[in-house]
N, C-alpha and C positions, 0 to 999 in steps of 0.2 A: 504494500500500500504506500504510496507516494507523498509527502507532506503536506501538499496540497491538498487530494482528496481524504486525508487525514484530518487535517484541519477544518477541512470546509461538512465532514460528518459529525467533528465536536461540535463548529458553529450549531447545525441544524440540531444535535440535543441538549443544547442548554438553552434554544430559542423554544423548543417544546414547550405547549403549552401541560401544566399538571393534568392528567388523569381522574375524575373523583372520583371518590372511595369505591360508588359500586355505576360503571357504565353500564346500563340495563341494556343497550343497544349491540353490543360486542361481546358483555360475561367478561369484561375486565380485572381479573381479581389475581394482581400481581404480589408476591408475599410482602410488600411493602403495604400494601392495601388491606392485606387482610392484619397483618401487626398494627396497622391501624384504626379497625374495625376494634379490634379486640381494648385496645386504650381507649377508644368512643365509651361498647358496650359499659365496664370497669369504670370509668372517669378516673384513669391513669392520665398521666401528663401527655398533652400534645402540645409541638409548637411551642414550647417555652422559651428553647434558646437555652446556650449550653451552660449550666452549671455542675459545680464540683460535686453537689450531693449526688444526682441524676448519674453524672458518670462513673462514681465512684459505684453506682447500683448497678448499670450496664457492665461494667466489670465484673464485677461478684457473680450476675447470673450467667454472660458468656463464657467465666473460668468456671461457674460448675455443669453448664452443658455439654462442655470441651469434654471435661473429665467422662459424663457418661459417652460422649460420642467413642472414647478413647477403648471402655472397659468395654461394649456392644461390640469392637474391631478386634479387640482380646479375647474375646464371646467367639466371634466369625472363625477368628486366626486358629484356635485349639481346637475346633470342630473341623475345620480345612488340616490341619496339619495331625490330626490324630485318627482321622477316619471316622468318627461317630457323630457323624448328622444322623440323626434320628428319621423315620416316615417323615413325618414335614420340617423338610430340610430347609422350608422358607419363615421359620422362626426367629433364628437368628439372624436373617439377612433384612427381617421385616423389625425387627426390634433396632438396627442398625441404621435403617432407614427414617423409625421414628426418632431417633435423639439427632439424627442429621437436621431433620426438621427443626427439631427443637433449636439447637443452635441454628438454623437460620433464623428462626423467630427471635431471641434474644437477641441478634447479632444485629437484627432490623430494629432495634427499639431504641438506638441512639438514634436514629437518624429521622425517627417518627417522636423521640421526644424531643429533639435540637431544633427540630421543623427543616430535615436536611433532604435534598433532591437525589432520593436512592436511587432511583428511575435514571436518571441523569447521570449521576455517576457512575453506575455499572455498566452505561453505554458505552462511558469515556475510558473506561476500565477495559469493557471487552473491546473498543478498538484501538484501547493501546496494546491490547495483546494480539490481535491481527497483527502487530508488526512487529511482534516474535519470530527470530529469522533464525535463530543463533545451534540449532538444532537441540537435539533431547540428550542431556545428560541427568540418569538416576532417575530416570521417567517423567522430568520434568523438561520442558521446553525453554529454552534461553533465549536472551532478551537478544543479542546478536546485533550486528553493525548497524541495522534500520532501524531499530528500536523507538519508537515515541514515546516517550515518557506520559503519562495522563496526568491533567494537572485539574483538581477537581474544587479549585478554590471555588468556582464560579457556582456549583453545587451546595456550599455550607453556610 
């Protein structure tokens, strides 16, 4: 991807206009939307604007969903590596799946209580990783000589 049409795909998603919460028209319900849905329901903080107490609580529940994401992949890892998946060999993989969510849900709650443009930034996010060139070491993909860095001030 070229800097140009780089640049001119960030213009177009920070010119985006927001999404709300539920477009009846499309079934727009992006996990940004429904973490937001969920602080409406609750009257949790929306849109306050970044403070220390707030984030010091977005910390606390992303380091304990990590942990469960962590122990469900510890779960997955000794049933893969010892042979005893059981008849529904999709318990573990489904129990895996649910704390994956889970930390997506906490991990979306800084940016639904900051009042920050998630939407926005994981575009500038996934098309700086479109210009990921650098090929895969350790099964991760490198940033390599095109690289774009995402700069997601214009988001917070």
């Amino acid at each position: 991807m070229s800097n140009d049409i780089f640049h001119q795909a960030l213009r177009t998603a920070e010119r985006r206009p927001k999404i709300g919460l539920m477009n009846m028209h499309h079934k727009t319900f992006t996990p940004h939307h429904l973490v937001e849905k969920f602080h409406q329901k609750y009257k949790l903080p929306l849109n306050q604007g970044l403070t220390l107490g707030e984030l010091r609580i977005c910390k606390k529940l992303i380091m304990e969903e990590y942990k469960e994401v962590i122990q469900a992949i510890e779960v997955l890892e000794y049933e893969l590596t010892t042979d005893t998946r059981g008849p529904d060999s999709k318990v573990a993989p489904a129990a895996l799946l649910k704390e994956l969510c889970d930390l997506q849900y906490v991990c979306g709650r800084p940016a639904v209580v900051f009042g920050w443009d998630m939407e926005g930034g994981m575009e500038a996010v996934h098309l700086s990783n479109m210009t990921k060139t650098g090929g895969i070491d350790g099964g991760k993909l490198t940033k390599g000589k095109g690289y774009i860095a995402a700069d997601l001030r214009n988001f917070v």
